[in-house]
C-alpha positions as CSV (number, residue, x, y, z in Angstrom):
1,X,-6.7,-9.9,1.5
2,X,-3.6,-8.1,0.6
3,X,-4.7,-6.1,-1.7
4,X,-2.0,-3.6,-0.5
5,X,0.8,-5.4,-1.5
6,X,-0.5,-6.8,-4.8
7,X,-1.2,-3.0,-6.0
8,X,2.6,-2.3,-4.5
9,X,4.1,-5.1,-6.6
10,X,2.2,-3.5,-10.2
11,X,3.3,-0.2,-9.3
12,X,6.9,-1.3,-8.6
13,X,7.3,-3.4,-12.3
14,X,5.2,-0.8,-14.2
15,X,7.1,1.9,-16.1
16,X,5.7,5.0,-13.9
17,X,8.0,7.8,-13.1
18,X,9.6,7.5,-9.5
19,X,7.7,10.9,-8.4
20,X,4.2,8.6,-9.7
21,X,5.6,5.7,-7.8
22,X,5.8,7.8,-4.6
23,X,2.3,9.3,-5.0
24,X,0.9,5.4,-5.2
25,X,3.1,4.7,-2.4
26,X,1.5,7.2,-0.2
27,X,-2.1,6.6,-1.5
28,X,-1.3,3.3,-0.3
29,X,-0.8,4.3,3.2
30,X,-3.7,6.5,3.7
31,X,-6.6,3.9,1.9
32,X,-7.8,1.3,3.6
33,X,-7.8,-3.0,1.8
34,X,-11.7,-2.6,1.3
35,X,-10.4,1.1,-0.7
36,X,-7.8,0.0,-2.5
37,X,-9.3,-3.4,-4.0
38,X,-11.5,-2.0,-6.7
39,X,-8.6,0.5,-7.8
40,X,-6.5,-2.6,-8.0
41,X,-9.5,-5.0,-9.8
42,X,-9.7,-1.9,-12.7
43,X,-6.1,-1.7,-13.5
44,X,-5.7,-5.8,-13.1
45,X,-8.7,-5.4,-16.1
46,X,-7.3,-2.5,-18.1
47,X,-3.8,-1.9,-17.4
48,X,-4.4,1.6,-19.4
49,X,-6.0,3.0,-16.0
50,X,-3.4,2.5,-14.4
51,X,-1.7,5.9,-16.1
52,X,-5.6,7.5,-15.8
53,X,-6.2,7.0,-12.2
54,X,-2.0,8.1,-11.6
55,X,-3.5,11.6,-13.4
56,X,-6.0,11.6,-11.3
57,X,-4.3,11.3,-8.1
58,X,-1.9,13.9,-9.0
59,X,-4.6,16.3,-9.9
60,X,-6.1,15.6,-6.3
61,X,-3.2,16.1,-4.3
62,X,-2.3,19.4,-6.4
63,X,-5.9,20.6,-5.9
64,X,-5.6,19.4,-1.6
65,X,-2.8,21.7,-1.4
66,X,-4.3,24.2,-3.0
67,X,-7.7,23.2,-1.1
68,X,-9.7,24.0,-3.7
69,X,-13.0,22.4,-3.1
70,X,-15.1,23.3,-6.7
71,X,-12.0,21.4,-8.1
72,X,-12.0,18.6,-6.4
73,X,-15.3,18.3,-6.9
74,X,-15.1,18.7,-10.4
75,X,-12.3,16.0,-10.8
76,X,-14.5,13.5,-8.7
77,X,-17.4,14.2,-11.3
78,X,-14.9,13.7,-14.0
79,X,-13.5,10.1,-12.7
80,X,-17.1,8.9,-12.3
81,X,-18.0,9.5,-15.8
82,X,-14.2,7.9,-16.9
83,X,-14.5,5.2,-14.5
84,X,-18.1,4.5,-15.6
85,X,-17.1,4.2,-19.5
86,X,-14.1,2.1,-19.0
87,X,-15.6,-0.6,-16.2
């Protein structure tokens, strides 16, 4: 299982910003294989979540710094109902 590596490999060759790159790259480090194998099983299916889920991490580590709990909350909410439609 290296589910790590494959995700780092589709981030590399996709057309992402850098600054996008570098948030994968450090979601990467702080997720565990078991974490980061159904992120990488819905982009390998739709390669348009790819640019959704980037959003969504941004969003998340704007609203950690911020430590805004209701937000995060909200955004979680939001994901479930986006990742429910497109899976």
């Amino acid at each position: 299982m290296e589910f790590k590596k494959e995700l780092k490999q589709i981030i590399k060759e996709s057309s992402l910003e850098r600054v996008d790159k570098q948030i994968w790259d450090s979601f990467a480090e702080v997720v565990s294989e078991r974490e980061i194998e159904p992120v990488l099983e819905l982009i390998k299916e739709n390669p348009e979540m790819l640019n959704l889920i980037t959003e969504n991490l941004k969003r998340k580590f704007k609203i950690m710094q911020e430590k805004d709990e209701k937000a995060m909350d909200k955004i979680i909410e939001e994901e479930k109902k986006q990742l429910g439609e497109n899976s």
